[in-house]
N, C-alpha and C positions, 0 to 999 in steps of 0.2 A: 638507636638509643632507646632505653625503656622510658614510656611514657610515665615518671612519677605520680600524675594527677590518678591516673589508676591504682596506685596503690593503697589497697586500706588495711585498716588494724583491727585484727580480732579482741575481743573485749579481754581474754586470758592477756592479751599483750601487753594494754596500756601499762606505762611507767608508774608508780604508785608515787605519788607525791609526798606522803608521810608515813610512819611506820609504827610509830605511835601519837597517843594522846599531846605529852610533852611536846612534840617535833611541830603537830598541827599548832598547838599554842602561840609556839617560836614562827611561825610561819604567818600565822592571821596578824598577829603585834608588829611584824616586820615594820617599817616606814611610817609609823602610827607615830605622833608629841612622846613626849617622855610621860608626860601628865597623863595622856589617854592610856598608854602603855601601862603606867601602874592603877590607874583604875580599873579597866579593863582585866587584865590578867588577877587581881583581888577578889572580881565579881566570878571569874571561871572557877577559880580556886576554891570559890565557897559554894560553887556549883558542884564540881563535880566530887568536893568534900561531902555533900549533902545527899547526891544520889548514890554513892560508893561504884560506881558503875563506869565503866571506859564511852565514851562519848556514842561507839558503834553500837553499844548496847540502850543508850537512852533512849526513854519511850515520852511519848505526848503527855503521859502520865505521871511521868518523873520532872516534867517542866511546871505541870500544874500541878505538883506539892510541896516542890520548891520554892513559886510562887506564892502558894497559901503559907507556906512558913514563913513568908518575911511581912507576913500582915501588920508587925507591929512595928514597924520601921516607917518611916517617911513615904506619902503615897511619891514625890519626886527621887526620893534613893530608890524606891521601889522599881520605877519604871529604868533609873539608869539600869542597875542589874539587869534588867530582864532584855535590855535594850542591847547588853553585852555579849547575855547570853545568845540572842535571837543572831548576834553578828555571828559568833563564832560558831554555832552551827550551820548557819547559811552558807558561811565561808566554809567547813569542812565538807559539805554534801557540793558545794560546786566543784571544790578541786577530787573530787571520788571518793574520798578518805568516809563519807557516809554516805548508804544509799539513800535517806530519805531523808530531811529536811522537817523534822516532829514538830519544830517551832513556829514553823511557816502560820499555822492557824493560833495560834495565840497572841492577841493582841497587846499592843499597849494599854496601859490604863489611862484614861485620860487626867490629867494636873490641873489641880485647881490653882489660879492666878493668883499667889498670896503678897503682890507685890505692894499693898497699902500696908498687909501689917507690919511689911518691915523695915520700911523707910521713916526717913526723921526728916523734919523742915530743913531747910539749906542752915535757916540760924544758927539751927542744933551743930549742923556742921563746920561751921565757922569756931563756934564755941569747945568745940573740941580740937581744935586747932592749938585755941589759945589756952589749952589745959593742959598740954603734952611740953611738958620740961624742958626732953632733948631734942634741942636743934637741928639734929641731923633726922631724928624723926618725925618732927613736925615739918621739914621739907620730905620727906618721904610723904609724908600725906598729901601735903600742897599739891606735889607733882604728879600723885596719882589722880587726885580730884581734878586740878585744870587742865591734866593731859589727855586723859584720857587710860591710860595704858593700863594695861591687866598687867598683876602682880607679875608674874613670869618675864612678860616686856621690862618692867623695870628691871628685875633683877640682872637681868641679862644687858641693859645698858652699858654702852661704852664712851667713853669721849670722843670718842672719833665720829661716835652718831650724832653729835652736838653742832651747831653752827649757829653763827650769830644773825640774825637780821634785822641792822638796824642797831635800837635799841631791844627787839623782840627779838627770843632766840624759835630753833625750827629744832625738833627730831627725828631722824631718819628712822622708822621703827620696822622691825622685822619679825611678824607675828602671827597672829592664830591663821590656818589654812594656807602658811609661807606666803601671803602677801607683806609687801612694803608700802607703806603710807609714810607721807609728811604731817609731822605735829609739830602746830605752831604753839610757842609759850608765850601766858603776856610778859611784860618789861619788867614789873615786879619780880614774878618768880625766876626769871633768868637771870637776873642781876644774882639772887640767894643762889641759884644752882653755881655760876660762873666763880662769885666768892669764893665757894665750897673745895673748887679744886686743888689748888694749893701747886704743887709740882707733879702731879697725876703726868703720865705721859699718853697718847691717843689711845692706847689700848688698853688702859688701867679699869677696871669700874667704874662707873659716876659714883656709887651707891658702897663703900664697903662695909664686911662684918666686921666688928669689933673685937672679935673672937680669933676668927680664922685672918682676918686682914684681905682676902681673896673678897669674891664677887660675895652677896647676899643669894643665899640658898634658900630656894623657896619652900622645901619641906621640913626645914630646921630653924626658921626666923620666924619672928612674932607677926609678920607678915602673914604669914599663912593660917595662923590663928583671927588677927587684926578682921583678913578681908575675906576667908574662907567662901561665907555668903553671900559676898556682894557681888555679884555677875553683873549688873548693870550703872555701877556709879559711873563709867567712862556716856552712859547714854543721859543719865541726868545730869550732869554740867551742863551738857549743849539745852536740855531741855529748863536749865534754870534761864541761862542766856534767852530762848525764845523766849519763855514767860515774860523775863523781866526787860525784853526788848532791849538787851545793852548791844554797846557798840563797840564789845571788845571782840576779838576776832574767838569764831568758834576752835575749838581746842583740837580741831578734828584735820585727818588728808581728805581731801576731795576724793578719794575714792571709799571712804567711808557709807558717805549719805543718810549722815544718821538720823536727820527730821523724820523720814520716809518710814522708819523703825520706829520712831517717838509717838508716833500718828498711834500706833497699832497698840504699840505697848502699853502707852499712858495713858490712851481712852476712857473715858469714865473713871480717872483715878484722881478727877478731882487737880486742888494744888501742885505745881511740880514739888519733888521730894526727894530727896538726894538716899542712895541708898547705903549707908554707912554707920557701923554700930558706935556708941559711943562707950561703951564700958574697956575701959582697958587693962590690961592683964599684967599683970608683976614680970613677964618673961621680955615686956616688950625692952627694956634694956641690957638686955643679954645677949642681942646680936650684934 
């Protein structure tokens, strides 16, 4: 029997992995969020719109003009792009489809931490609670402030991820990097969540559009306007609770560990601060 482990491949041989530009794209985005997927593929598109050039032909020199073009952009949009573009070349030069990997020497830019100027005192955010008309919105916000959850988690909620304990209810959630956590709510807001459902069946939404009657769509609700900016409001509740020393249960699953993050984050920023804009938008009753 022929010894396989002797066998090797001439480089004329190897299987070519993609055939074109398109195919590599569809290949690097495969198993990637939906979210990352459209961001991601935006930032290629306006890449390889800007050098008019097939990825095999991109040079070092075509990464750092496309980078100087986007100088008037956000130095944080800046860096995702480039951040994109550095994936999908790496990814096309590992699987053969490029011989050389142009991006490799081009760094990130380093972000400056503007998280003071764009936080409001917790007050502010109470207050805006109690400014917001509809009811189903102003538990939209409740539930995102004392749960925790990025916009996506909500919208994606079901009944079925609901359970009671106690008087406090739990959420089963299924989220960013496919982990599962339990979120506990306090007795307040689960009494308003529990009101809310009416004859919903386990699989219904918690949350519906007003529009479509289906789930809340995160690229078409005033949700994604509302909270666009806010990446870290799920890390200041927990950090209002340390502050203010309460004894209500932190909003988080234990595999969270979000003091350990709060440490880092919030250092030198002073009062805790919740991150949540209060201006709201005429579209927000239109989902």
């Amino acid at each position: 029997m022929q010894d396989l482990s002797l066998i090797t491949t001439r480089p004329s041989e190897f299987v070519a992995q993609a055939d074109t530009d398109a195919h590599v794209v569809e290949l690097w985005l495969h198993g990637r969020s939906r979210h990352t997927q459209r961001a991601y593929r935006a930032a290629s598109e306006r890449f390889l719109e800007f050098t008019a050039k097939t990825l095999r032909e991109t040079t070092l020199g075509d990464v750092q003009a496309w980078l100087d073009s986007l100088c008037s952009i956000a130095d944080s949009s800046r860096a995702q792009a480039l951040a994109a573009v550095k994936s999908l070349l790496g990814f096309s030069h590992r699987i053969g489809y490029i011989r050389f990997n142009v991006s490799a020497v081009v760094k990130l830019p380093k972000i400056k931490n503007t998280l003071a100027e764009r936080i409001l005192p917790e007050s502010e955010v109470h207050r805006m609670f109690a400014l917001e008309p509809s009811p189903r919105n102003r538990l939209i916000l409740r539930t995102l402030y004392y749960s925790g959850l990025r916009v996506s988690e909500l919208c994606g909620l079901r009944w079925r991820d609901l359970q009671a304990r106690g008087e406090e209810g739990q959420m089963t959630v299924f989220g960013k990097g496919a982990k599962t956590r339990a979120v506990l709510l306090p007795a307040g807001l689960w009494k308003e969540i529990e009101s809310s459902r009416g004859e919903a069946g386990a699989d219904e939404p918690v949350f519906r559009s007003r529009v479509k009657g289906g789930p809340l769509d995160l690229a078409s609700t005033w949700l994604s306007e509302e909270f666009k900016h806010l990446t870290s409001h799920h890390t200041s509740m927990a950090f209002h609770l340390a502050t203010l020393k309460s004894d209500a249960h932190p909003p988080f699953g234990s595999c969270d560990v979000p003091f350990s993050f709060l440490r880092s984050e919030f250092r030198g920023n002073g009062k805790a601060q919740l991150i949540l804009e209060s201006k709201h938008r005429q579209s927000i009753h239109q989902s």
